[in-house]
C-alpha positions as CSV (number, residue, x, y, z in Angstrom):
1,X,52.0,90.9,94.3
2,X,52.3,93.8,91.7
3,X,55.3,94.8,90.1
4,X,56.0,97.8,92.1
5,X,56.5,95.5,95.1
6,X,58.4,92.7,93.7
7,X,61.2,95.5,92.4
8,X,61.2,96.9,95.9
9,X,62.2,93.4,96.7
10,X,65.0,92.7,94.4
11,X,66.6,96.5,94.1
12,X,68.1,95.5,97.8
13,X,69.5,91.7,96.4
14,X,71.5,93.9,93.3
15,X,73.3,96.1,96.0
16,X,74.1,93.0,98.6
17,X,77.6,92.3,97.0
18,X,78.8,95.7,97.3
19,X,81.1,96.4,100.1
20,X,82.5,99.9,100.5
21,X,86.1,100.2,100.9
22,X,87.0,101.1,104.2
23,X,88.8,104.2,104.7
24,X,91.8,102.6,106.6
25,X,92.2,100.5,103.5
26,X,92.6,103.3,101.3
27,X,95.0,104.9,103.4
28,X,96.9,102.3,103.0
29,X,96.6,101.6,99.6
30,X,97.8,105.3,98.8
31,X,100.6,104.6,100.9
32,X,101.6,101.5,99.3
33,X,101.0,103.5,96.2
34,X,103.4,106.7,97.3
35,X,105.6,104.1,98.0
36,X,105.7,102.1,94.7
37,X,106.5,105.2,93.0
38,X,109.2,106.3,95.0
39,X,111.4,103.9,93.1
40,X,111.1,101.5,89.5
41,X,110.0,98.1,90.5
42,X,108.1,98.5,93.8
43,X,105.2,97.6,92.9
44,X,106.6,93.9,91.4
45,X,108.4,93.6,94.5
46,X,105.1,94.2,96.1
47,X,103.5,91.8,94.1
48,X,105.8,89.3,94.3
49,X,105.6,89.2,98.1
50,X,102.0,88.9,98.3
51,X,101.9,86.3,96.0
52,X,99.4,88.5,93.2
53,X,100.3,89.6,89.9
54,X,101.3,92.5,88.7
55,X,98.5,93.8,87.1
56,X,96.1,93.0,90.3
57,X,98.5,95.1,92.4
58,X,98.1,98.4,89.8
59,X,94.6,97.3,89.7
60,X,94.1,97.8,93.5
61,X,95.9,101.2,93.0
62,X,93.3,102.4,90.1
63,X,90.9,101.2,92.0
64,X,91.0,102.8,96.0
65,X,90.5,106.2,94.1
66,X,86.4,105.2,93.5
67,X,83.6,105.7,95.3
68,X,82.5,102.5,94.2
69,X,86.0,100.3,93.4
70,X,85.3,97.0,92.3
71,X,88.2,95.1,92.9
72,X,90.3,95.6,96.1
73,X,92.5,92.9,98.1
74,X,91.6,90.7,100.5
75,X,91.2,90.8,104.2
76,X,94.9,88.9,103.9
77,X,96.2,90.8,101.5
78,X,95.6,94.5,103.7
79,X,97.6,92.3,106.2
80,X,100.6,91.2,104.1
81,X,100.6,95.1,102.2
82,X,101.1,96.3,106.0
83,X,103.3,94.1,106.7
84,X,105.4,95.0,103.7
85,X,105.3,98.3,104.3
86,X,106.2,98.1,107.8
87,X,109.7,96.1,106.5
88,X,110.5,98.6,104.2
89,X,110.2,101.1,106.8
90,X,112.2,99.3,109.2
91,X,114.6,98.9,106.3
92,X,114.8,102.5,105.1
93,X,115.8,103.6,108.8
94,X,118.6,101.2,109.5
């Protein structure tokens, strides 16, 4: 096999691991965001409730703006940040 061919065959391996962010998920990372800003220590509270640190939270934030973001939370993480949000909201209105 020449060298042409065998970099035909790994260029697709490099690119496996990349997952595009879903739209949904950026939506509602700019929500939690808008949300965080709103008022000083959001985004600790937010933190605190998933169970993250700090600094992963405004990482997440940085992050959802990229075409290519390379950290993002996981599949339970969306969960709990909708979840948290959906509180707050309940909250705000009673």
């Amino acid at each position: 096999m020449d060298n042409d061919a065998t970099n035909l065959i790994e260029k697709p391996e490099a690119n496996r691991h990349y997952q595009p962010m879903p739209r949904r998920v950026r939506e509602l990372l700019k929500q939690a965001e808008a949300w965080c800003a709103e008022e000083r220590g959001r985004r600790t509270e937010l933190a605190k409730y998933l169970g993250v640190s700090l600094p992963a939270v405004s990482a997440w934030f940085r992050e959802y703006r990229k075409q290519r973001p390379a950290k993002g939370p996981t599949a339970e993480q969306i969960l709990g940040i909708m979840e948290f949000l959906q509180g707050r909201r309940q909250e705000d209105q009673e």
